[in-house]
C-alpha positions in Angstrom: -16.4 -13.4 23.2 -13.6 -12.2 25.2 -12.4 -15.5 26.4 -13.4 -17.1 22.8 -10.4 -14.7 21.2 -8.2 -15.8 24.2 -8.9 -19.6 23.4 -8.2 -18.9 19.9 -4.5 -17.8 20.2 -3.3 -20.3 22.3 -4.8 -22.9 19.9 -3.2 -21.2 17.3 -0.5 -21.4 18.3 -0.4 -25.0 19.3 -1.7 -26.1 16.5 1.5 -24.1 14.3 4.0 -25.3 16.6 2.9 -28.6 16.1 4.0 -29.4 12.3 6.7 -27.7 12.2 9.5 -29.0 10.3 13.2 -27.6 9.8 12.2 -26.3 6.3 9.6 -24.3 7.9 9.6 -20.9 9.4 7.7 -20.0 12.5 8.2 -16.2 15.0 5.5 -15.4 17.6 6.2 -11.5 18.0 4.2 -9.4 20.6 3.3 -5.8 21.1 2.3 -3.6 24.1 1.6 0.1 23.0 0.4 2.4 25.7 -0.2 6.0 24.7 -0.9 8.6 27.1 -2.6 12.0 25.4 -3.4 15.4 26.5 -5.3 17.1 23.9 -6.7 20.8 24.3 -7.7 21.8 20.5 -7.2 18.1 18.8 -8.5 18.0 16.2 -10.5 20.9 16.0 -10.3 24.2 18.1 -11.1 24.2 21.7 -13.7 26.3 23.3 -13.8 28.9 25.8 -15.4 27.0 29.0 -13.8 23.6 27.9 -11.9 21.6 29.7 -9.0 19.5 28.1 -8.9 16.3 28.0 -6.1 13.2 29.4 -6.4 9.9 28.5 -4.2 6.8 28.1 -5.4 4.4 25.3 -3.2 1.0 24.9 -3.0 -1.3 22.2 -1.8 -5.1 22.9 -1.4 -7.6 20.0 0.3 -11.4 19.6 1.7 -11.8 15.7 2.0 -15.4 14.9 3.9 -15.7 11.1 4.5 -19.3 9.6 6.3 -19.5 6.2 6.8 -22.7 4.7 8.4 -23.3 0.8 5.0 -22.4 -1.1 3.2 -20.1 1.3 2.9 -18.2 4.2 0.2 -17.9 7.1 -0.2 -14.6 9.6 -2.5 -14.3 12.3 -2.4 -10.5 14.7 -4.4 -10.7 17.8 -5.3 -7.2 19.1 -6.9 -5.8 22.1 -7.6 -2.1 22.2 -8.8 -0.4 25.4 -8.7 3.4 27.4 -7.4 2.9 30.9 -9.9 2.4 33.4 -12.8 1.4 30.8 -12.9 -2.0 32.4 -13.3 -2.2 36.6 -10.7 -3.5 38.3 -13.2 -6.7 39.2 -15.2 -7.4 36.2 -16.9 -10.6 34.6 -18.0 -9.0 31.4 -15.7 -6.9 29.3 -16.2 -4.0 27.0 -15.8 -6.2 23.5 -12.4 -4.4 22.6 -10.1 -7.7 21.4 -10.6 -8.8 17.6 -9.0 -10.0 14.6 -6.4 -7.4 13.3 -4.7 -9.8 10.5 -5.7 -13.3 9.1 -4.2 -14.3 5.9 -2.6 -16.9 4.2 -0.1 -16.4 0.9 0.3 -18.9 -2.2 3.6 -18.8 -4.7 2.5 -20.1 -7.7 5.8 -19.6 -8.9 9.0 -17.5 -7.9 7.3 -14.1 -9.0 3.7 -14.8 -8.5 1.4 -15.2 -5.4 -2.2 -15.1 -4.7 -2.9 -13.1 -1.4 -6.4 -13.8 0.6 -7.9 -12.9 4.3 -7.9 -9.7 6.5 -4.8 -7.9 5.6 -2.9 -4.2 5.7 -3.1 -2.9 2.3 -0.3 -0.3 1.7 1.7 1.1 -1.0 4.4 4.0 -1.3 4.1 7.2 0.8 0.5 5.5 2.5 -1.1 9.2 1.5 -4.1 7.1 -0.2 -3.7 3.4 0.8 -2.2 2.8 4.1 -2.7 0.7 7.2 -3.1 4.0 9.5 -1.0 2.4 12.1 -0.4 5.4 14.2 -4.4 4.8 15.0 -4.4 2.0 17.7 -6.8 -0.1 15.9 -5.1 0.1 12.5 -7.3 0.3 9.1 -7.6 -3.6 7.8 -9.3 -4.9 4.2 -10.7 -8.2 4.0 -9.1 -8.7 0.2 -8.0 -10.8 -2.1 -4.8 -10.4 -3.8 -3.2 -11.5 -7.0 0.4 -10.1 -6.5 3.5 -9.9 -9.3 6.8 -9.1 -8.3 10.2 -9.7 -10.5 13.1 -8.4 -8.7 15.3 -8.5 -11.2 13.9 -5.9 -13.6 12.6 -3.9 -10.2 9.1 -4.4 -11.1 5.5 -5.2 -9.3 2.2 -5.5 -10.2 -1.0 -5.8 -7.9 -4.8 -6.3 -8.5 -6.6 -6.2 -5.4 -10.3 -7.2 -4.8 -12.9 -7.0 -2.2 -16.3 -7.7 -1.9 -18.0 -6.8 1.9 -21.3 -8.1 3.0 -22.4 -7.5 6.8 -24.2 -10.1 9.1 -27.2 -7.4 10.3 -29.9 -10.9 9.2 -30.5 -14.4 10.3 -28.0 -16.6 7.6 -31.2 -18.0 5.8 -32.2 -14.7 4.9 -29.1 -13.5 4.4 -28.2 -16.5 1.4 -30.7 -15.1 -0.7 -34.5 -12.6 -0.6 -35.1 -9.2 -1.0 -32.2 -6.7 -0.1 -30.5 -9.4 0.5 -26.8 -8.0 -0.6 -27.8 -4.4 0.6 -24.4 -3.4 2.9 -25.5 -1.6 5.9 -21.7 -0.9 7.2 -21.3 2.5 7.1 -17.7 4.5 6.0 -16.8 1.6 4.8 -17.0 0.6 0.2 -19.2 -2.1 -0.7 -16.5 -3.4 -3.1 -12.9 -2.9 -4.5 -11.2 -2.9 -7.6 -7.3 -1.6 -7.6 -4.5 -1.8 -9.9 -1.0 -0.6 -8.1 2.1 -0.8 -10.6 5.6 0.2 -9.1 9.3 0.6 -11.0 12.0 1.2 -9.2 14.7 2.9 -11.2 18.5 1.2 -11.4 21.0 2.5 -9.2 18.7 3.7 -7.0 17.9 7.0 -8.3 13.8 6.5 -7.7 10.5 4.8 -8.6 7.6 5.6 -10.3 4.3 4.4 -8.9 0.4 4.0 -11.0 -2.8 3.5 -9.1 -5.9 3.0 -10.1 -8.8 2.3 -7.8 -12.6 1.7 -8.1 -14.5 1.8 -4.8 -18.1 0.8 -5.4 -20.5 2.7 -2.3 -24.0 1.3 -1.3 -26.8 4.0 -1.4 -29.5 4.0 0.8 -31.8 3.3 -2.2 -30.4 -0.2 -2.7 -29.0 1.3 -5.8 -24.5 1.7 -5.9 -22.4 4.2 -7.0 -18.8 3.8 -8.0 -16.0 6.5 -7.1 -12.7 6.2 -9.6 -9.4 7.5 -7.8 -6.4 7.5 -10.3 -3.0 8.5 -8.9 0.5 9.1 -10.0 3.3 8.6 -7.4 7.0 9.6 -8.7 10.1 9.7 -6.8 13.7 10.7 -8.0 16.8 11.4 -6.8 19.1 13.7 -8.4 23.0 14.5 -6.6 21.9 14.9 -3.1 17.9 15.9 -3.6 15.3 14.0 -3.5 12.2 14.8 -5.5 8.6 13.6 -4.7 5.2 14.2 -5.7 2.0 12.5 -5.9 -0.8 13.2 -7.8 -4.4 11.7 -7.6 -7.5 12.8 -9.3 -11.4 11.4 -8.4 -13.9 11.1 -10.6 -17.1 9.0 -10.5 -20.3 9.4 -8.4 -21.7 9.3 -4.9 -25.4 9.2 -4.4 -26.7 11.4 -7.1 -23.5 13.6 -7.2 -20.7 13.4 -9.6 -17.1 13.4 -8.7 -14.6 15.8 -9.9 -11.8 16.3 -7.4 -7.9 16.3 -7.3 -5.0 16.3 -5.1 -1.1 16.9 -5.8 2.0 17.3 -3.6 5.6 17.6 -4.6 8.7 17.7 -2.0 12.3 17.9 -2.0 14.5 16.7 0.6 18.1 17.8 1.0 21.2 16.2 3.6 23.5 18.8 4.9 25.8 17.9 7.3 23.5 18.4 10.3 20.4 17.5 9.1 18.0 16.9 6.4 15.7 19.5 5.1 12.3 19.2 3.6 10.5 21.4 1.7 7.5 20.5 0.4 3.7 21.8 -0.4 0.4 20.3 -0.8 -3.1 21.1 -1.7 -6.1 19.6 -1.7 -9.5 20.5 -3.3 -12.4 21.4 -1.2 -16.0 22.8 -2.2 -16.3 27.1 -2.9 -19.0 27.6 -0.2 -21.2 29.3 -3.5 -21.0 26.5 -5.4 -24.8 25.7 -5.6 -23.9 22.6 -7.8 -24.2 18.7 -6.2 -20.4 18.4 -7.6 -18.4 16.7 -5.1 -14.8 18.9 -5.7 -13.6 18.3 -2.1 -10.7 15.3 -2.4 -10.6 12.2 -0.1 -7.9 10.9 0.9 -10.2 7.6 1.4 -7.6 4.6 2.8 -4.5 6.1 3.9 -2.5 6.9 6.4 -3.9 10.9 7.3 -2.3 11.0 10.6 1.1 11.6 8.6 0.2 14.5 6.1 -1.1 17.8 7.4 0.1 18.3 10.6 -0.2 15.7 13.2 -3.0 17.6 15.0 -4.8 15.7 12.3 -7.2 19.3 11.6 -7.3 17.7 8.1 -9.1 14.4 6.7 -8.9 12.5 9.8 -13.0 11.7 11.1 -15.3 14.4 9.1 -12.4 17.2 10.6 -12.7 20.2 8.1 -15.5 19.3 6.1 -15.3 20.1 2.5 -13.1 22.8 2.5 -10.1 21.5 1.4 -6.8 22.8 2.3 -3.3 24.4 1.3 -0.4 23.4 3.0 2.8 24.6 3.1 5.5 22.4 5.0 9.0 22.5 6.3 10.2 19.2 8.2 13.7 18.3 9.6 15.2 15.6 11.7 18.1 16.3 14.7 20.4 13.8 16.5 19.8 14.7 20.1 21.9 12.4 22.8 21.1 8.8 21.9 17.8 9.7 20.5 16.4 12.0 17.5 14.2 15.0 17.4 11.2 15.6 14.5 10.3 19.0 14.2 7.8 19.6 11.5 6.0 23.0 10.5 3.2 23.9 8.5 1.1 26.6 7.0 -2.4 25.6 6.5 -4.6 28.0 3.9 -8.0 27.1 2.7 -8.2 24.6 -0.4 -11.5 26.6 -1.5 -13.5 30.0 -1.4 -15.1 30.0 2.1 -17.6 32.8 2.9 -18.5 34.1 6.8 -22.1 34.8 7.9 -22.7 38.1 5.6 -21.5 36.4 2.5 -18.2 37.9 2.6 -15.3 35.8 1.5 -12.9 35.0 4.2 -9.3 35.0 4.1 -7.3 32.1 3.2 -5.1 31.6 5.8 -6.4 28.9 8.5 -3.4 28.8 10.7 0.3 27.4 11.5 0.9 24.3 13.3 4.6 23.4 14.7 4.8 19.7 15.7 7.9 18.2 17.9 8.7 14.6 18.2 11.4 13.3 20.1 11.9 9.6 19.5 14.8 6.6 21.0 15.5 3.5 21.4 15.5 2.4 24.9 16.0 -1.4 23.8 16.6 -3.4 20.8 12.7 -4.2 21.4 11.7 -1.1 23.2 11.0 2.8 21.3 10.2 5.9 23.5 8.2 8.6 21.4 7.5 11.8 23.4 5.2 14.5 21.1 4.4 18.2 21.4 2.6 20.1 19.3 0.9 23.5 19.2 -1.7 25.0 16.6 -2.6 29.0 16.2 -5.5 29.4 14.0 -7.0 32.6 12.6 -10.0 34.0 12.3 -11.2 31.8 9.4 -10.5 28.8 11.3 -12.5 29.8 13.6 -15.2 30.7 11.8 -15.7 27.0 9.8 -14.7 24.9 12.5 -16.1 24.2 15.5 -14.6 25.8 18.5 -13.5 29.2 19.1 -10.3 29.8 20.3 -7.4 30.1 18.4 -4.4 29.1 20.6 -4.6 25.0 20.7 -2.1 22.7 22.2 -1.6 18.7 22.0 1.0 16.6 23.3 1.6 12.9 24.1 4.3 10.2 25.1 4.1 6.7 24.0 6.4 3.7 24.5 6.1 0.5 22.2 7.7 -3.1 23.7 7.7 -5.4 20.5 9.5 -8.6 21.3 9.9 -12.1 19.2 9.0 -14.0 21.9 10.1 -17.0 19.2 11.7 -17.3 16.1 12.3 -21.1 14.6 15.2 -19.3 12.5 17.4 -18.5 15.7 16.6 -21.9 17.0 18.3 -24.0 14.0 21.3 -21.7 14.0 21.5 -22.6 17.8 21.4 -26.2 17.0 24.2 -26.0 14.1 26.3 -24.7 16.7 
């Protein structure tokens, strides 16, 4: 399979090189993303006894983009592998290159296009859809697109769709017979249905963004259910502040359970002279640990982009971390100049989004912890970005007590260094030959 994938880029591109004509547009981009980790309460508090762990995890990918007058074609190669997984002598691999992007775009005219293949799906802040590209692998729909944009009056409309079958029976089978459409995938819908609606305001002073999104989930009875998220996504800027806020509420049912859940966030961000400020908070809904009821209360942030809400610990909404409890948070972030580079510093006071109780029944305290998170990022190169991360986590005695682990104290840090070069671009060729 390995050398399959191989086979299939170089006859990619071959194959897009070939045609090409002046009116045409063709870049071959590449990435290498090594990212070395030491985590000691990632995720979830450590344990007494524990040992941390290191790890380097690297991502490698080949972008191939071709844009001709009515369409345009992008195919993302992508390997994704820990160091050492492999032995240095090997004739079978660990299965770790794939498809990341495959799609092809139509204009049916100057304002409307029809969008269809393996895609990033993404829109606004990325806190419900987003293409979670902090995660090596990425998150990636296989989705069809009908896709309204007018520039001049600021405006764009998207309806997305998505149906998802799995190949887990022989293709005879699987064309028609009992169970035959049953999706076995797990974490993952059955089907979409989403409606995203953004206006940008004149001069520049905001947007205001509408989603609405139907997710229909197999059940392990053959029978669906079908979870509504609607969301409101506003964004204004008034003098020197700039106001945000999103708010999303879920409604629908899972299994047997129906849905009744909400999230809303609002931030403002203020440039003084040496930096800009951020001040925002956040809360989430989780489940009261008395609530007898099958309601699902607890929010999901389903398709986005967790990694960059919460912390960057990722305690919250990032694999099952923190259940359904839900969560507060309280946020300052900034940005320095440092030398050539710039430093992030980001910090956050996490409290409980729901009544949680401790092994007697009493109710705990909110508070769940404070995370500080230090980023320093530069440019080394015009195709070359150094990030260099710290972050530390002190949890209380609540944290504690609904998460696993046990110690309070918990530390993560990490550097990373991203090469992403156009190893072609058609564009820069014809200006070199009007020359």
């Amino acid at each position: 399979m390995k050398n399959d994938y191989h086979f299939l880029a170089l006859l990619l591109i071959v194959l897009t090189l070939a045609p090409i004509s002046m009116a045409a547009q063709f870049k071959l981009t590449a990435e290498v993303r090594p990212r070395t980790e030491f985590r000691n309460g990632f995720k979830t508090p450590t344990s007494t006894g524990f040992d941390p762990a290191f790890f380097t995890e690297q991502r490698s990918r080949l972008y191939v983009d071709f844009a001709d007058e009515k369409y345009k074609l992008r195919f993302s190669l992508q390997d994704v592998r820990l160091w050492g997984q492999v032995p240095q002598i090997f004739k079978n691999d660990a299965g770790t290159s794939f498809l990341s992007e495959a799609w092809g775009q139509y204009f049916v005219s100057e304002t409307f296009s029809v969008k269809a293949g393996r895609q990033i799906i993404s829109y606004d802040n990325q806190r419900f859809l987003g293409g979670l590209e902090w995660a090596q692998q990425g998150r990636r729909h296989d989705a069809l697109l009908f896709i309204k944009e007018d520039k001049t009056k600021g405006m764009k409309l998207h309806f997305g769709l998505a149906f998802n079958a799995d190949n887990d029976r022989p293709e005879p089978g699987y064309l028609q017979g009992p169970g035959a459409s049953f999706y076995s995938v797990g974490g993952n819908y059955k089907s979409l249905q989403y409606a995203w609606y953004n206006k940008a305001f004149k001069d520049e002073k905001g947007s205001l963004s509408l989603l609405a999104l139907n997710a229909t989930l197999q059940n392990a009875d053959s029978t669906v259910s079908n979870k509504q998220t609607f969301g409101i996504i506003p964004r204004l800027k008034v003098g020197k502040v700039v106001l945000a806020a999103d708010v999303y509420y879920q409604t629908g049912q899972v299994g047997g359970a129906s849905v009744n859940a909400f999230l809303a966030g609002v931030n403002a961000t203020i440039k003084t002279k040496a930096t800009p400020l951020t001040l925002g908070v956040e809360y989430i809904s989780g489940k009261d640990d008395d609530d007898t009821s099958s309601d699902i209360t607890a929010f999901s942030p389903d398709y986005g982009t967790n990694h960059a809400f919460n912390g960057l610990m990722d305690y919250f909404f990032v694999g099952p971390a923190n259940g359904s409890v839900g969560v507060l948070d309280l946020y300052l972030k900034t940005k320095f100049k440092v030398g050539k580079g710039a430093l992030l510093l980001h910090g956050h006071q996490f409290l409980t989004g729901s009544r949680q109780l401790d092994a007697e029944g009493g109710e705990l305290g909110k508070g769940m912890g404070f995370e500080l998170d230090a980023v320093y990022v530069r440019k080394l190169a015009p195709a070359v970005t150094l990030h260099v991360g710290a972050s530390a986590l002190i949890g209380t005695e609540t944290l504690t007590t609904i998460r696993p682990g046990n110690q309070k104290f918990n530390q993560w840090a990490w550097t990373m260094i991203t090469f992403k070069p156009t190893l072609f671009d058609s564009d820069d060729s014809k200006k070199k030959k009007k020359k």
